[in-house]
C-alpha positions as CSV (number, residue, x, y, z in Angstrom):
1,X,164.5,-29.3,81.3
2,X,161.0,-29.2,79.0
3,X,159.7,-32.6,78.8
4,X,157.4,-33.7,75.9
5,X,155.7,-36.9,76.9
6,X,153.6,-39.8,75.0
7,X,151.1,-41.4,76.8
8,X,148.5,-43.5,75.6
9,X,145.2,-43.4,75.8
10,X,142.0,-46.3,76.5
11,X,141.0,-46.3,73.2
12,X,144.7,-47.5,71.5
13,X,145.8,-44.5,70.5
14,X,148.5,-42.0,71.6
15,X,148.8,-38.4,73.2
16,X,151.5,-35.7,73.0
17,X,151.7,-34.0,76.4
18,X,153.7,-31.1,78.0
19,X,153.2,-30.8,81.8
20,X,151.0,-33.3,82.1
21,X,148.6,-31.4,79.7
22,X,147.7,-32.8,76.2
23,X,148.9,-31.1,73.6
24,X,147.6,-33.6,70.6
25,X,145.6,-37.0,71.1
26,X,144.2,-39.8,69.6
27,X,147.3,-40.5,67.0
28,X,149.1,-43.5,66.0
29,X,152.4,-44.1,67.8
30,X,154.7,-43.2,65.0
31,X,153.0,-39.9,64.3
32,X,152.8,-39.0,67.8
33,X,156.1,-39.8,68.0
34,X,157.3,-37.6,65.0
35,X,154.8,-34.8,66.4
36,X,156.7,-34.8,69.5
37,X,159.9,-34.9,68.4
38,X,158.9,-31.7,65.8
39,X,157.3,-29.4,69.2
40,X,160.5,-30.2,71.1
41,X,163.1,-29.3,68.6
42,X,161.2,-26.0,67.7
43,X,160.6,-25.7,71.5
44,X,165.2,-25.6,71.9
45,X,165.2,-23.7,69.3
46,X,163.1,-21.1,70.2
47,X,164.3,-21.1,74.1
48,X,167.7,-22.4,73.8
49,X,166.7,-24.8,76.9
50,X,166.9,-28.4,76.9
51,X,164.3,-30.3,75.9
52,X,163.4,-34.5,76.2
53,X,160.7,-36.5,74.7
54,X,160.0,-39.5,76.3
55,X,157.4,-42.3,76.4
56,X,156.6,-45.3,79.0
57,X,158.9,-48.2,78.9
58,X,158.4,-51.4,80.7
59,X,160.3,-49.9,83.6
60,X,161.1,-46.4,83.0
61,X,161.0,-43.9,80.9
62,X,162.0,-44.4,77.3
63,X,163.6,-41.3,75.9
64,X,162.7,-40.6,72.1
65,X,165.1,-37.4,71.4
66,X,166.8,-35.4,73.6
67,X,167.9,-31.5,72.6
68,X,170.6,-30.1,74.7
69,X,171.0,-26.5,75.6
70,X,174.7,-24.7,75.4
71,X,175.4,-25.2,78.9
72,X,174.6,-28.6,78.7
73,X,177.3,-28.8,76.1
74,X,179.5,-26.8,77.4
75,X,179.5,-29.3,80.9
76,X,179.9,-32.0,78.8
C-alpha cells in the first residue's frame, strides 16, 4: 500500500509526504489535506494499487481517504 502522509511542520504549517519525503510544504491544513487526497487518487488510478492518506492523531494515525485496489475488493 502507497501512503501519502501530512506532517506538520515548526513553523504551523503542513507538509504532503510520500516515503517519508516531502512532496509539498508549508500549506494550510485543509489544502494540504485536499492536495493529498488529489496525488493519492491520481496515484490508484494510474497504478491500480491501493493507496491511504493519513495524518497524526493523538494516538495513531488518522486516515483521511483510503483508495482500494481490485484485489482489495475482491477479498472484501
Amino acid at each position: 500500500m502507497v501512503i501519502i502522509s501530512l506532517k506538520p511542520s515548526v513553523a504551523g504549517g503542513w507538509s504532503v509526504c510520500r516515503s517519508h519525503i516531502a512532496l509539498f510544504g508549508d500549506l494550510q491544513l485543509g489544502a494540504a489535506i485536499k492536495l493529498a487526497r488529489e496525488l493519492a487518487r491520481d496515484e490508484h488510478q494510474r497504478s491500480n494499487r491501493p493507496v491511504s492518506v493519513e495524518m497524526p492523531g493523538p494516538t495513531s494515525a488518522i486516515v483521511l481517504a483510503r483508495y482500494a485496489g481490485v484485489e482489495d475488493i475482491l477479498a472484501a
